[in-house]
Every structure is written in structure tokens, then in C-alpha cells.
mmCIF file of the C-alpha atoms, coordinates in Angstrom:
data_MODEL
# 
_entry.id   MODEL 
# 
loop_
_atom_site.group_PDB 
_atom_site.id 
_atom_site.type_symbol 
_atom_site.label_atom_id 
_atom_site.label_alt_id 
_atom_site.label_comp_id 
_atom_site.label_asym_id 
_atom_site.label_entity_id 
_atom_site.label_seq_id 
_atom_site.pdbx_PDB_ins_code 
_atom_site.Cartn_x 
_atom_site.Cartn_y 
_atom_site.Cartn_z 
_atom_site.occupancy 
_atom_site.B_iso_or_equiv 
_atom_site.pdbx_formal_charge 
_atom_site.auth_seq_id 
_atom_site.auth_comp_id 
_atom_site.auth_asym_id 
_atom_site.auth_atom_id 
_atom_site.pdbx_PDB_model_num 
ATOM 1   C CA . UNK A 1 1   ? 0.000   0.000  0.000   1.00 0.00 ? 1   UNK A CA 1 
ATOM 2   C CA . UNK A 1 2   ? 1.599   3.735  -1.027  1.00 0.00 ? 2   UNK A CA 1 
ATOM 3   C CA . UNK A 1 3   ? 1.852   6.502  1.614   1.00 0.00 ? 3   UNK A CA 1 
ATOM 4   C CA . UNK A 1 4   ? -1.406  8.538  -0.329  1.00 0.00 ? 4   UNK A CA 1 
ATOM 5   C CA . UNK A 1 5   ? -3.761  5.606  0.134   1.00 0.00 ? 5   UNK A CA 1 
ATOM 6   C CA . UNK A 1 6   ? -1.977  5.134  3.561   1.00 0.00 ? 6   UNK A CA 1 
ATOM 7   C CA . UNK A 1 7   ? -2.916  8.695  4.385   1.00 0.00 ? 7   UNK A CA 1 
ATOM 8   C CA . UNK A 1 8   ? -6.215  8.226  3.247   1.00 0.00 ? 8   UNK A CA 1 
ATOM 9   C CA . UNK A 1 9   ? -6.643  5.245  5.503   1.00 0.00 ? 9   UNK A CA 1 
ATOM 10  C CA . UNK A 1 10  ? -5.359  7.243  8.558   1.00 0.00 ? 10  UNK A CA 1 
ATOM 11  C CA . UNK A 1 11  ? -8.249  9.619  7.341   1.00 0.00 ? 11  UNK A CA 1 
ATOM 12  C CA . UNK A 1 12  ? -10.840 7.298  8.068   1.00 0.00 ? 12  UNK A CA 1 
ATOM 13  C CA . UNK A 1 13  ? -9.516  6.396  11.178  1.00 0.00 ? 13  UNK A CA 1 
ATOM 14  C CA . UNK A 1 14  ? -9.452  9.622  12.916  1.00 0.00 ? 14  UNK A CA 1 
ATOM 15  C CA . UNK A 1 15  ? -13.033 9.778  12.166  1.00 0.00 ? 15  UNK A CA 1 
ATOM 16  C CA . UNK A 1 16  ? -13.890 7.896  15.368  1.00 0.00 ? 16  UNK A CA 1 
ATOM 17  C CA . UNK A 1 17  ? -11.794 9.836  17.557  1.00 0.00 ? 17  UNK A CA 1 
ATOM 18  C CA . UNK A 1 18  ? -12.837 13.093 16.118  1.00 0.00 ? 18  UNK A CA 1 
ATOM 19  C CA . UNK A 1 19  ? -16.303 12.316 17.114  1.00 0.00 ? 19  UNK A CA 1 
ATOM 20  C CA . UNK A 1 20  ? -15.527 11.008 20.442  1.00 0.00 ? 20  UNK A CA 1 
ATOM 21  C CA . UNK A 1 21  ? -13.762 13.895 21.124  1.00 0.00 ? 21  UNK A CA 1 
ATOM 22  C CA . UNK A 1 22  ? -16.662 16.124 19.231  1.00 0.00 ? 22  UNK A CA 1 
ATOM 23  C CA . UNK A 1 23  ? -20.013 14.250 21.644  1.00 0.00 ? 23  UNK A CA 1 
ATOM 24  C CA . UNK A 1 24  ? -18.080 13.416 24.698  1.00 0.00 ? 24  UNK A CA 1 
ATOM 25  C CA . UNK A 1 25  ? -16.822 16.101 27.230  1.00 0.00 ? 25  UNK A CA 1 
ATOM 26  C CA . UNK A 1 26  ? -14.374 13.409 28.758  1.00 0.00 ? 26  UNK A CA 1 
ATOM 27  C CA . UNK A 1 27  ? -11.429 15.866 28.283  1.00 0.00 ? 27  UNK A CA 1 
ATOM 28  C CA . UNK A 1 28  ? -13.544 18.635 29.348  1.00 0.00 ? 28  UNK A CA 1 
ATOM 29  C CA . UNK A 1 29  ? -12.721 22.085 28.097  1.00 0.00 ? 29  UNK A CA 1 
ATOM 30  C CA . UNK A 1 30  ? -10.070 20.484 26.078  1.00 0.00 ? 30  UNK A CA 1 
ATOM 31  C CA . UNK A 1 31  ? -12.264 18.178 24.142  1.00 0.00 ? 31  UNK A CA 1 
ATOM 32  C CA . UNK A 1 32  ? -13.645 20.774 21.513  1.00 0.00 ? 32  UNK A CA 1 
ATOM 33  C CA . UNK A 1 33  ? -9.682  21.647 21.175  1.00 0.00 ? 33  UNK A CA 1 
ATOM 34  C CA . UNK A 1 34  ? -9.066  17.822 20.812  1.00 0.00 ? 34  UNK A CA 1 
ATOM 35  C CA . UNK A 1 35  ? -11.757 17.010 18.056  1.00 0.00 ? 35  UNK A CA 1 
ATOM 36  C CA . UNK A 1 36  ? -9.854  19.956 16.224  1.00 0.00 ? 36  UNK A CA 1 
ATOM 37  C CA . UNK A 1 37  ? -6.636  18.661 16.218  1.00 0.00 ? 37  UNK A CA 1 
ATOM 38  C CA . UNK A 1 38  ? -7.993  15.299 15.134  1.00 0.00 ? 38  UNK A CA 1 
ATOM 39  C CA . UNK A 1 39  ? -10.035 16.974 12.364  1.00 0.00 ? 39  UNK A CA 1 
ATOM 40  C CA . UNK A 1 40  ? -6.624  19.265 11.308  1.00 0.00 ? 40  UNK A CA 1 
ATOM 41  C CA . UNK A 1 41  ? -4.980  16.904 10.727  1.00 0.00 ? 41  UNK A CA 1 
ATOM 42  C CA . UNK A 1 42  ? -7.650  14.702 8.616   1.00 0.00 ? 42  UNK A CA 1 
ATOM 43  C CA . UNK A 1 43  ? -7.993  17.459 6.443   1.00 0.00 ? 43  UNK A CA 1 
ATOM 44  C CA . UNK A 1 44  ? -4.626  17.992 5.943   1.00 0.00 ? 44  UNK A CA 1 
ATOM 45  C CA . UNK A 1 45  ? -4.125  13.854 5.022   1.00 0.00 ? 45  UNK A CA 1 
ATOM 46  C CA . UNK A 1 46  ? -6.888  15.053 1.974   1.00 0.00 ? 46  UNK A CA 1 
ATOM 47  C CA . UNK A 1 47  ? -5.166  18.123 0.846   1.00 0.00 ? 47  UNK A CA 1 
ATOM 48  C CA . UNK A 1 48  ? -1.390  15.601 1.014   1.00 0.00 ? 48  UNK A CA 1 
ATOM 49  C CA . UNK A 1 49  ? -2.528  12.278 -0.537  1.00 0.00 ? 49  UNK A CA 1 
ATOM 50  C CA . UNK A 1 50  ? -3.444  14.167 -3.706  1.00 0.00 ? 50  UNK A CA 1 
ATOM 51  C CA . UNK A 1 51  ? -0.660  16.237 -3.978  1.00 0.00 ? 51  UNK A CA 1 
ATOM 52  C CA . UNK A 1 52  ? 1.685   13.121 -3.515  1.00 0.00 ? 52  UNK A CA 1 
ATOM 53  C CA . UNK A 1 53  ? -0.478  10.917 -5.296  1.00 0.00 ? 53  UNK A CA 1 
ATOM 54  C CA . UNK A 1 54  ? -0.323  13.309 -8.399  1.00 0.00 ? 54  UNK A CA 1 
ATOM 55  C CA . UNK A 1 55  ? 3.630   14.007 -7.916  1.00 0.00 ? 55  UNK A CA 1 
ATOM 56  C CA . UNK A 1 56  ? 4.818   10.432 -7.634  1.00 0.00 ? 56  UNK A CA 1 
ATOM 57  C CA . UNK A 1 57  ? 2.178   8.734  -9.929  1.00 0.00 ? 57  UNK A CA 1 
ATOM 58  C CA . UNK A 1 58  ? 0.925   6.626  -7.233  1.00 0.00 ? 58  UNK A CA 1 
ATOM 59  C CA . UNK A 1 59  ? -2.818  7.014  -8.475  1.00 0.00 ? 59  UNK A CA 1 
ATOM 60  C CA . UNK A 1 60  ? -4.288  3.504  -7.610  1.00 0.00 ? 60  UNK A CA 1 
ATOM 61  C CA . UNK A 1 61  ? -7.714  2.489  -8.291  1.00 0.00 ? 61  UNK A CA 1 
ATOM 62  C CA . UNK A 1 62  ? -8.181  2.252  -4.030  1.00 0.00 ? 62  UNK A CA 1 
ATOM 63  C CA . UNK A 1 63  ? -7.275  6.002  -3.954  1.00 0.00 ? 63  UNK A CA 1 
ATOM 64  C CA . UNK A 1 64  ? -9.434  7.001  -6.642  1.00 0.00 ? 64  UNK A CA 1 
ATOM 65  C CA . UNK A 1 65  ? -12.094 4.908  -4.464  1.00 0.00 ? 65  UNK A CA 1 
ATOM 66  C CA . UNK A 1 66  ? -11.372 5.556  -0.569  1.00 0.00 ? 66  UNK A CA 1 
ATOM 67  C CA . UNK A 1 67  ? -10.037 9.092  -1.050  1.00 0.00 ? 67  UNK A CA 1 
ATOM 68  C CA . UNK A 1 68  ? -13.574 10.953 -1.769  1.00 0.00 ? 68  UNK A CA 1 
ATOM 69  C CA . UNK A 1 69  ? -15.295 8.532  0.296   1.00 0.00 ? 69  UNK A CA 1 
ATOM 70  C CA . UNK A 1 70  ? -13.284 9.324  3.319   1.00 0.00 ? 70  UNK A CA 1 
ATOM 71  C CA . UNK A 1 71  ? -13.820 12.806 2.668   1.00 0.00 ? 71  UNK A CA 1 
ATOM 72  C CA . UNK A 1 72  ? -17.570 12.440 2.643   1.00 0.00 ? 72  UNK A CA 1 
ATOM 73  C CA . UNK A 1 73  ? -17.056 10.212 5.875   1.00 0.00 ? 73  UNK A CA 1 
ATOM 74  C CA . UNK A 1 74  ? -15.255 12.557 7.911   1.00 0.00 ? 74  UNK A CA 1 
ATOM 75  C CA . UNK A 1 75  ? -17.680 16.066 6.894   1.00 0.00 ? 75  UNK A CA 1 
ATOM 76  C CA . UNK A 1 76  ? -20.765 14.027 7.139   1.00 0.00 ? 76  UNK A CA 1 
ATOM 77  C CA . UNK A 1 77  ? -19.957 12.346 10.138  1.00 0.00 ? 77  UNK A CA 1 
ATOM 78  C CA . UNK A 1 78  ? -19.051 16.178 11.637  1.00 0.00 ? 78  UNK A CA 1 
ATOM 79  C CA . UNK A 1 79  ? -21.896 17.265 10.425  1.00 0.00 ? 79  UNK A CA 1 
ATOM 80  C CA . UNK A 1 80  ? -23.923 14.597 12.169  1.00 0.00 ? 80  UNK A CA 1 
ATOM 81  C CA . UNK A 1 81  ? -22.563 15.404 15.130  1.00 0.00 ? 81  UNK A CA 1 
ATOM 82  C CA . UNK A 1 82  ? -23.271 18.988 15.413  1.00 0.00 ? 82  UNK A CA 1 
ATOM 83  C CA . UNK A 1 83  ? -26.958 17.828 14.292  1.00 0.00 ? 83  UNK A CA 1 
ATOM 84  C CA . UNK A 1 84  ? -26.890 15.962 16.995  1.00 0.00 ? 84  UNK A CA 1 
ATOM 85  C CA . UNK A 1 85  ? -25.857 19.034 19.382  1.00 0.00 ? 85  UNK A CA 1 
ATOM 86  C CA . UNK A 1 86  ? -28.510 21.309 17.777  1.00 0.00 ? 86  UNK A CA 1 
ATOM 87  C CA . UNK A 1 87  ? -25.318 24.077 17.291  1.00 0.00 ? 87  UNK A CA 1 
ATOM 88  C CA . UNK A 1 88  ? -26.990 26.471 14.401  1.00 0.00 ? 88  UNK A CA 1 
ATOM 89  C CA . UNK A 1 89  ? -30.697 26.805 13.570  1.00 0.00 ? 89  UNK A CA 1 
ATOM 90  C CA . UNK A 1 90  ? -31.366 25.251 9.686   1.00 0.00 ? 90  UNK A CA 1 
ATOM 91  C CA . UNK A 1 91  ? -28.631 22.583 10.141  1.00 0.00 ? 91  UNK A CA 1 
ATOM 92  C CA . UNK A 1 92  ? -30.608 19.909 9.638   1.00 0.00 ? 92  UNK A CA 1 
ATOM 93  C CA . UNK A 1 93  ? -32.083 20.451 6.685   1.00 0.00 ? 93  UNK A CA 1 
ATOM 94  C CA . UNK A 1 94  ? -28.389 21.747 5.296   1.00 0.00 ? 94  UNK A CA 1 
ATOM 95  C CA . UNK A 1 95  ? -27.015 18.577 6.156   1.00 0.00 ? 95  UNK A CA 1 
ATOM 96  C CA . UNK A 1 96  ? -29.580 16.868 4.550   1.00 0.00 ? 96  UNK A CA 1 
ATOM 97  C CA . UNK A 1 97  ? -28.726 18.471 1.283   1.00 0.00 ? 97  UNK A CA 1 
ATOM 98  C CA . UNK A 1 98  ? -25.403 17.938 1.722   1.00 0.00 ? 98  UNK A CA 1 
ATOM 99  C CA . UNK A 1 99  ? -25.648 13.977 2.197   1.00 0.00 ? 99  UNK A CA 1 
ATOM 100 C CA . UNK A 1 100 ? -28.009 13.839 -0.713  1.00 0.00 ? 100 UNK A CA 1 
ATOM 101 C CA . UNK A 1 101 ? -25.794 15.078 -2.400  1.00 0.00 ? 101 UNK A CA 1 
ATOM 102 C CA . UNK A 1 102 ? -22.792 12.932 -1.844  1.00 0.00 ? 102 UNK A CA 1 
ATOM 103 C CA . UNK A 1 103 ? -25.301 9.679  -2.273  1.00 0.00 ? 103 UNK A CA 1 
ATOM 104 C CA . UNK A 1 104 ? -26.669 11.378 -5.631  1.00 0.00 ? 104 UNK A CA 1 
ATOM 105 C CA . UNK A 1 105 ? -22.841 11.850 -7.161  1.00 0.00 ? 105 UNK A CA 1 
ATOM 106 C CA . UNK A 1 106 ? -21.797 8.244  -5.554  1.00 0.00 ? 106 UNK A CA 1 
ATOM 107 C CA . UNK A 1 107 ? -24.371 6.268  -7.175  1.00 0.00 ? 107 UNK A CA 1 
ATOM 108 C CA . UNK A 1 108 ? -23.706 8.867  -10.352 1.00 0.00 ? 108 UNK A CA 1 
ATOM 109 C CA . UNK A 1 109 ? -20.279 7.577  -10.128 1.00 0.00 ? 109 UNK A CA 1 
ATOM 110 C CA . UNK A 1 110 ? -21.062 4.209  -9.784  1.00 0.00 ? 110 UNK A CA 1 
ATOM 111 C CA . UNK A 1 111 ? -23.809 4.274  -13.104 1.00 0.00 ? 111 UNK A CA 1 
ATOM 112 C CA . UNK A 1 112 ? -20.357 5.383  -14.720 1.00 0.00 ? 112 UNK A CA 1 
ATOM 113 C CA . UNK A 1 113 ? -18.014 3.324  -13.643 1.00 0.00 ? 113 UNK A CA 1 
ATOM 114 C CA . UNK A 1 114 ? -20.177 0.541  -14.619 1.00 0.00 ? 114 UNK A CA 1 
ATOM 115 C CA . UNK A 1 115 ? -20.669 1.914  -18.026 1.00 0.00 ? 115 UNK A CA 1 
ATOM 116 C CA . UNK A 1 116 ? -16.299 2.469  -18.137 1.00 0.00 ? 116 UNK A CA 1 
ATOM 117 C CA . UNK A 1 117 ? -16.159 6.141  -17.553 1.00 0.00 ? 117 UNK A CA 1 
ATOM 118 C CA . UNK A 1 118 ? -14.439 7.414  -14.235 1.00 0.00 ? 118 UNK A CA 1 
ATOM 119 C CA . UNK A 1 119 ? -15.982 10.756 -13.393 1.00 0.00 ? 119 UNK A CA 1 
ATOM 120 C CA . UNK A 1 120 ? -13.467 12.908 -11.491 1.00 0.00 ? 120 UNK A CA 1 
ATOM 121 C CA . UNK A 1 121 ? -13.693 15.170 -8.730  1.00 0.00 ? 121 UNK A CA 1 
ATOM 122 C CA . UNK A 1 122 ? -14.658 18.943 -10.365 1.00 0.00 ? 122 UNK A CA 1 
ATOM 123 C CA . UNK A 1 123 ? -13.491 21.835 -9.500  1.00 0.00 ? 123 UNK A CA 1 
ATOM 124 C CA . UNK A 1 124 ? -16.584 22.969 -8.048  1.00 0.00 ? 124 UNK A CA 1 
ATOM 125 C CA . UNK A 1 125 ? -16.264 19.750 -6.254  1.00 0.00 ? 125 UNK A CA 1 
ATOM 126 C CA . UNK A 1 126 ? -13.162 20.786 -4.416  1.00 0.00 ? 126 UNK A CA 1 
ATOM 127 C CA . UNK A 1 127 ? -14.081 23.913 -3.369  1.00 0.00 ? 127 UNK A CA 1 
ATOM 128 C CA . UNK A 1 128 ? -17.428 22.833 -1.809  1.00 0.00 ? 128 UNK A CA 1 
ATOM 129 C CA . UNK A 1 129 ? -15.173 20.536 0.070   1.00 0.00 ? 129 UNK A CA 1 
ATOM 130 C CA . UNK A 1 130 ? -13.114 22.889 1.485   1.00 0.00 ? 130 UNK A CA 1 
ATOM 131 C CA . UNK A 1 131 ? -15.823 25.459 1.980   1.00 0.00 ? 131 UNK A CA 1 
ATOM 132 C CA . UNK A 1 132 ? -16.992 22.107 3.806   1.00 0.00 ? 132 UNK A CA 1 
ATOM 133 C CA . UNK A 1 133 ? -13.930 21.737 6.084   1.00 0.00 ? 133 UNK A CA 1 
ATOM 134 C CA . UNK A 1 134 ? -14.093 25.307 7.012   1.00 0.00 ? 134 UNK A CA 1 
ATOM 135 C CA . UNK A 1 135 ? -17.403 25.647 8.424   1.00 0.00 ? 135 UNK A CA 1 
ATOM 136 C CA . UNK A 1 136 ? -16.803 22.198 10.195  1.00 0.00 ? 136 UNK A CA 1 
ATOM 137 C CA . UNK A 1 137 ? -13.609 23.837 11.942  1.00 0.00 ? 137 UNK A CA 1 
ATOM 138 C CA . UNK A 1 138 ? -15.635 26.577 12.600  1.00 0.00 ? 138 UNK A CA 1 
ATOM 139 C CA . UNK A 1 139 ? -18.089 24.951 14.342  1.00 0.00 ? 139 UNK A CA 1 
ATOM 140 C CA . UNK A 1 140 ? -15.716 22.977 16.051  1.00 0.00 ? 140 UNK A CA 1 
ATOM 141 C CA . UNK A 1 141 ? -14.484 26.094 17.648  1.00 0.00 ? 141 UNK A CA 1 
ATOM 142 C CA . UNK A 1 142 ? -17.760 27.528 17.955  1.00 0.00 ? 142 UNK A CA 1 
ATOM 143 C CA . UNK A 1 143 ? -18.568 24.488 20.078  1.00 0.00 ? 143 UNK A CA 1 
ATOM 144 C CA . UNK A 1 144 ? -16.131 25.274 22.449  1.00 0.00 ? 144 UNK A CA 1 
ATOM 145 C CA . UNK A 1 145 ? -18.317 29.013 23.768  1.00 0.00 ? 145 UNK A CA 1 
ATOM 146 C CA . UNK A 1 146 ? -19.394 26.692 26.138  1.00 0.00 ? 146 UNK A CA 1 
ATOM 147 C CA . UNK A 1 147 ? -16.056 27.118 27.918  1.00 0.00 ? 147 UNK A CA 1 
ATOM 148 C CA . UNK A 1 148 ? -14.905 30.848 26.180  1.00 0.00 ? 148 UNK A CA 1 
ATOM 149 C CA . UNK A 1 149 ? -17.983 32.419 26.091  1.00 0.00 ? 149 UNK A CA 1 
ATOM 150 C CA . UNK A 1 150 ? -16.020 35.278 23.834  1.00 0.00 ? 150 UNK A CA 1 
ATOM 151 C CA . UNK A 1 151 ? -16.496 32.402 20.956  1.00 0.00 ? 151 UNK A CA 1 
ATOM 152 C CA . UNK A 1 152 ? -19.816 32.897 20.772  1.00 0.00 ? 152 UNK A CA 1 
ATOM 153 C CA . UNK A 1 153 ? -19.276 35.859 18.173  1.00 0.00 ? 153 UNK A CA 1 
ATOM 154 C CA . UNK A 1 154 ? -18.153 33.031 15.573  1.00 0.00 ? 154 UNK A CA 1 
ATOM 155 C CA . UNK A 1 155 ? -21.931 32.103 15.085  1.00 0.00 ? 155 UNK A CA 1 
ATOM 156 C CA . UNK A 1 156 ? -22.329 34.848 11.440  1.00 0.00 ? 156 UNK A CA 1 
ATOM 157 C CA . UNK A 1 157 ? -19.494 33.309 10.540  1.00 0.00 ? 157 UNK A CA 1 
ATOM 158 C CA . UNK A 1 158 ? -20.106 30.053 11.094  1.00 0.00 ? 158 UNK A CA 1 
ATOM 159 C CA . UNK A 1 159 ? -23.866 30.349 9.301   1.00 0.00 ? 159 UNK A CA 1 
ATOM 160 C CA . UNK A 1 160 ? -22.512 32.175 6.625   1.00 0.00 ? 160 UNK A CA 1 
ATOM 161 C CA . UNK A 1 161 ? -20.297 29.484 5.864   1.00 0.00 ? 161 UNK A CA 1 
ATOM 162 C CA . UNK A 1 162 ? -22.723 26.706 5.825   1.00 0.00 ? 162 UNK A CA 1 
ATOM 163 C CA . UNK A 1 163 ? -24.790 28.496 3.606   1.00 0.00 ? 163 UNK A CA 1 
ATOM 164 C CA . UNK A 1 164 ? -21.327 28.939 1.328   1.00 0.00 ? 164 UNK A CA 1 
ATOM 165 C CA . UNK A 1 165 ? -20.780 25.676 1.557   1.00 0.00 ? 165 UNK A CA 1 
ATOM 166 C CA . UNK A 1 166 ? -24.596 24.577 1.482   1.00 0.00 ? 166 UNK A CA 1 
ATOM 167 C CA . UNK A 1 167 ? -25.109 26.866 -2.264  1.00 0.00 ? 167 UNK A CA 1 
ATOM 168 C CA . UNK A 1 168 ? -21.348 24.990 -3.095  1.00 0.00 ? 168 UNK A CA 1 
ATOM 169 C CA . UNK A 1 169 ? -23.176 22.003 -2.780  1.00 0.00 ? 169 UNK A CA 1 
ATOM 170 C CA . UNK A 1 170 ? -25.656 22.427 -5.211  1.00 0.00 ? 170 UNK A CA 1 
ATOM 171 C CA . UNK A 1 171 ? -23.615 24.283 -7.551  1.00 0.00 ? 171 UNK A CA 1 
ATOM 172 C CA . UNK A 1 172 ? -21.090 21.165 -7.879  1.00 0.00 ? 172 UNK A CA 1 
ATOM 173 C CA . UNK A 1 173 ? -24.328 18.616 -7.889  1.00 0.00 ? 173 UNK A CA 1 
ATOM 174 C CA . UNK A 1 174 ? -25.500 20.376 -10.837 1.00 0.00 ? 174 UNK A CA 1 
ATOM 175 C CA . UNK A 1 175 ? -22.430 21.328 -12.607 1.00 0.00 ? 175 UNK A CA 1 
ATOM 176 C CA . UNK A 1 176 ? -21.514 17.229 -12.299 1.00 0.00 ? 176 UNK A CA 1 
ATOM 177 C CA . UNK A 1 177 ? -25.201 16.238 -13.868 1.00 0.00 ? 177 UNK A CA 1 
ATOM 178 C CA . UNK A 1 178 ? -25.098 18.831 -16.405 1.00 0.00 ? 178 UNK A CA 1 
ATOM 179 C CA . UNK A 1 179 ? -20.990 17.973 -17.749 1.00 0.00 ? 179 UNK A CA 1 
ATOM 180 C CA . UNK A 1 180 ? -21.609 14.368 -17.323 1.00 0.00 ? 180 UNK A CA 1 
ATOM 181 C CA . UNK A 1 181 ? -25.472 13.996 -18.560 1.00 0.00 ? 181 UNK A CA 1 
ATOM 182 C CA . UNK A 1 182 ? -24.487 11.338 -21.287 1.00 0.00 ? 182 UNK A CA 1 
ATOM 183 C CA . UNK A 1 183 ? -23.587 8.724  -18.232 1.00 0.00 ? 183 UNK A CA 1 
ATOM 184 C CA . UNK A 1 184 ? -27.513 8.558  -17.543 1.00 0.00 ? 184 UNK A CA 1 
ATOM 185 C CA . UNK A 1 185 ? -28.467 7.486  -21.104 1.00 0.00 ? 185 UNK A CA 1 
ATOM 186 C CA . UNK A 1 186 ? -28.934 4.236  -21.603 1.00 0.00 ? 186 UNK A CA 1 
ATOM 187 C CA . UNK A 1 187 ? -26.189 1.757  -22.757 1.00 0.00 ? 187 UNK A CA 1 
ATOM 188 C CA . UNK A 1 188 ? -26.318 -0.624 -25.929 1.00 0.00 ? 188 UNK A CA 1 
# 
């Protein structure tokens, strides 16, 4: 296995941690700071497998796989958990979106694959994910008001960037349909 997909791996599993750290308050005023560091240093693994991946030629078909997935994984599964923790009014229904989404371009991705086209990630794709990552840091630190009340003036920002990242969403769900719309027809 090549250090990207290795990355990758590690990727998925912070996720548990991260949301240990995220519900739990067994570290107590560090735990918000905790979850952070765990979900740093997932997001950096995404932003480094790539770039190596890319550099070195060591694009497998595992990476091409596990790589988006474990991005969706580790958002979704922050997302979740600030559902869960009723953190910003609308949430819900923005998360909602957002998984749709990613189940929408997955099984998208697997009608192509199946037909021999690999559909890669767009660059409206990227963005929305890092728009993504953003508001889940932010939220992450907005979290921790509970213990720096001073935080609390993070929550514009932090709705402001879900609705980036929520209007990101769509855009990159559309602009994948539209660019890709001969995937859906049927195959002879």
C-alpha cells in the first residue's frame, strides 16, 4: 500500500476519535480543542494524498475509491454530530442536502463506472469541500463558547459558511449532472 492511500486510511480512522472527542466532554474544556486537532490533521491527510499521489504517480484504483469517500465520511460524520448538538438553527435540513448530495454523485459515479467512464472530482467539487472543512472547523471552535464564552461571536461566521458551503453544494451537484449527462443514457 503507497503513503497517499496510507494517508487516506489514517483519514478514516481519525473519524472515530474526532467524534468522540466532538459528543463526549471526557477531556472537558479540552475536548472541543481535541476534536480539532484530530479533524486538522484529517484534512490535511486530503489536501497531502493528492498532492503526492499526483507528484509520484501513485494514483491507484483504491485512492481514486477511498479518497472521496473518506472525505464524505469525515464532513458528514461532523456534520452529524453537530446535528446531533442542535449548534446552528437550519442545520438539519443543510445537512440533509449535503448527504443527498454525496449519495446522488456516488451512485452517479457508480452508473459510470459501470458503463467504463471514471468521473473525477470537479473543481466545483473541491471547493465545496473545502468550503466544507471550514465551516466544520468553525463549528468545532464555535462548540467550544461553552467554555470561552467570547467564541460565541463566531456564530455569522459560522452560518454564513454553511450556507457557502450549502449553495457549493448544489452548484457542484448540478455542474456534475449537467458535464456528465451522457452517463444517464442508456447503454447498448
Amino acid at each position: 500500500m503507497n503513503l497517499p492511500n496510507k494517508l487516506t486510511l489514517l483519514r478514516v480512522i481519525l473519524i472515530p476519535f474526532f467524534i468522540f472527542f466532538t459528543l463526549t466532554d471526557v477531556a472537558g474544556a479540552a475536548s472541543p480543542w481535541i476534536a480539532l486537532g484530530i479533524f486538522a490533521v484529517a484534512s490535511l491527510t486530503d489536501m497531502l494524498d493528492g498532492k503526492i499521489a499526483r507528484k509520484y504517480n501513485l494514483i491507484t484504483n483504491f485512492g481514486k475509491f477511498m479518497d472521496p469517500l473518506a472525505d464524505k465520511l469525515l464532513t458528514c460524520s461532523a456534520m452529524i454530530c453537530y446535528v446531533s448538538k442542535n449548534l446552528v438553527p437550519n442545520l438539519v435540513w443543510v445537512v440533509i442536502v449535503i448527504i443527498a448530495r454525496e449519495f446522488i454523485i456516488s451512485g452517479f459515479r457508480l452508473i459510470a463506472a459501470d458503463n467504463g467512464v471514471v468521473i473525477a472530482a470537479s473543481m466545483w467539487g473541491k471547493v465545496k469541500t473545502v468550503f466544507q472543512m471550514i465551516m466544520v472547523i468553525l463549528m468545532i471552535v464555535y462548540q467550544a463558547k461553552e467554555y470561552v464564552p467570547a467564541l460565541d461571536v463566531l456564530y455569522i461566521p459560522v452560518l454564513v459558511t454553511m450556507y457557502i458551503a450549502l449553495a457549493l453544494t448544489v452548484i457542484s451537484l448540478i455542474d456534475y449532472l449537467v458535464k456528465n449527462k451522457a452517463v444517464m443514457k442508456e447503454q447498448k
